[in-house]
C-alpha positions in Angstrom: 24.3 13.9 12.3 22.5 10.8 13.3 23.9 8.6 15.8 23.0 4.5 15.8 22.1 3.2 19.0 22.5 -0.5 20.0 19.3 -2.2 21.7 20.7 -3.5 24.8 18.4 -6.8 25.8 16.6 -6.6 29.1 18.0 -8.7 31.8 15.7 -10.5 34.1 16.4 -13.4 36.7 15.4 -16.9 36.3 12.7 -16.0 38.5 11.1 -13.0 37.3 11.1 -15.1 34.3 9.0 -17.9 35.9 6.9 -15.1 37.7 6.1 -13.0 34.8 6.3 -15.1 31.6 3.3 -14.4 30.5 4.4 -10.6 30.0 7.9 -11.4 29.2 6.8 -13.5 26.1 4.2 -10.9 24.6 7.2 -8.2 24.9 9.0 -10.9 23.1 6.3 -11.4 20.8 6.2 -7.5 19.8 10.1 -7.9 19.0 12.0 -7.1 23.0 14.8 -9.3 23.7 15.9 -10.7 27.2 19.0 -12.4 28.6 18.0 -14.5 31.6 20.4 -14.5 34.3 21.1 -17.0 37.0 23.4 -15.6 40.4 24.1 -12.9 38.2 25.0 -15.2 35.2 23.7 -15.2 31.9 22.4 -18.9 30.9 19.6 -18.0 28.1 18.6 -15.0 25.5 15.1 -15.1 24.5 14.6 -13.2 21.3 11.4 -13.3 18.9 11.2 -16.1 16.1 11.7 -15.6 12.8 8.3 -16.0 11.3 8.6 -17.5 8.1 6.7 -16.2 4.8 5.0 -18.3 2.4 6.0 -17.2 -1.2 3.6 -18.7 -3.8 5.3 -21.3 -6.5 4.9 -18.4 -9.0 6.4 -15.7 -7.5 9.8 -18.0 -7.3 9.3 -18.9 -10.8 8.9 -15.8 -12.0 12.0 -14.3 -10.1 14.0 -16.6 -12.0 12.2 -16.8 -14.9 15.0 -15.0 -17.0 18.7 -16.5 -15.6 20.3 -18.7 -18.2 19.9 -22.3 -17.7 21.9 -24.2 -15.1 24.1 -26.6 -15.6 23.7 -29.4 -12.6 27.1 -31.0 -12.9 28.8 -27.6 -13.6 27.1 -26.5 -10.3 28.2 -29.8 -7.7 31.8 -29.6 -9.6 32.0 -26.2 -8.1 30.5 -26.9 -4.9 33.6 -29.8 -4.8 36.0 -27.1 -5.7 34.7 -24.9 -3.1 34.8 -27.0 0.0 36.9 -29.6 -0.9 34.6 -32.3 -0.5 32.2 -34.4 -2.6 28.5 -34.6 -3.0 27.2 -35.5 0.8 30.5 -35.9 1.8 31.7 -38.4 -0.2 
């Protein structure tokens, strides 16, 4: 059987924080999270970015390259009917 196990962030104080950020941030960087705590209290989570990935204009087209053709109006009437309100809120 295999059991899943949660990662629990690291809490650190404000201070060790302003101490060590240089270390806390490459942790970060190599995908740690921390909650930063003041008197005891959690006030921040610092958790690594999402780094974006540039997908060339090709690769898009050609992942699309055979779904029928869309109908524009078809597609904002259903956006209306979906959340009740018009195009940009009108």
């Amino acid at each position: 059987m295999t059991v899943a196990t949660e990662h629990v962030p690291r809490k650190i104080t404000q201070r060790e924080l302003r101490d060590d950020a240089g270390d806390i941030l490459r942790a970060v960087e190599s995908g740690e999270t921390f909650v930063v705590t003041r008197d005891g209290y959690p006030i921040a989570e610092l958790t690594p970015a999402r780094r974006q990935k540039f997908v060339p204009m090709d690769e898009i087209l050609a992942t699309f390259a055979n779904d029928p053709p869309m109908d524009a109006d078809q597609f904002f009437a259903d956006l209306d009917d979906f959340d009740g309100q018009g195009l940009l809120g009108e």
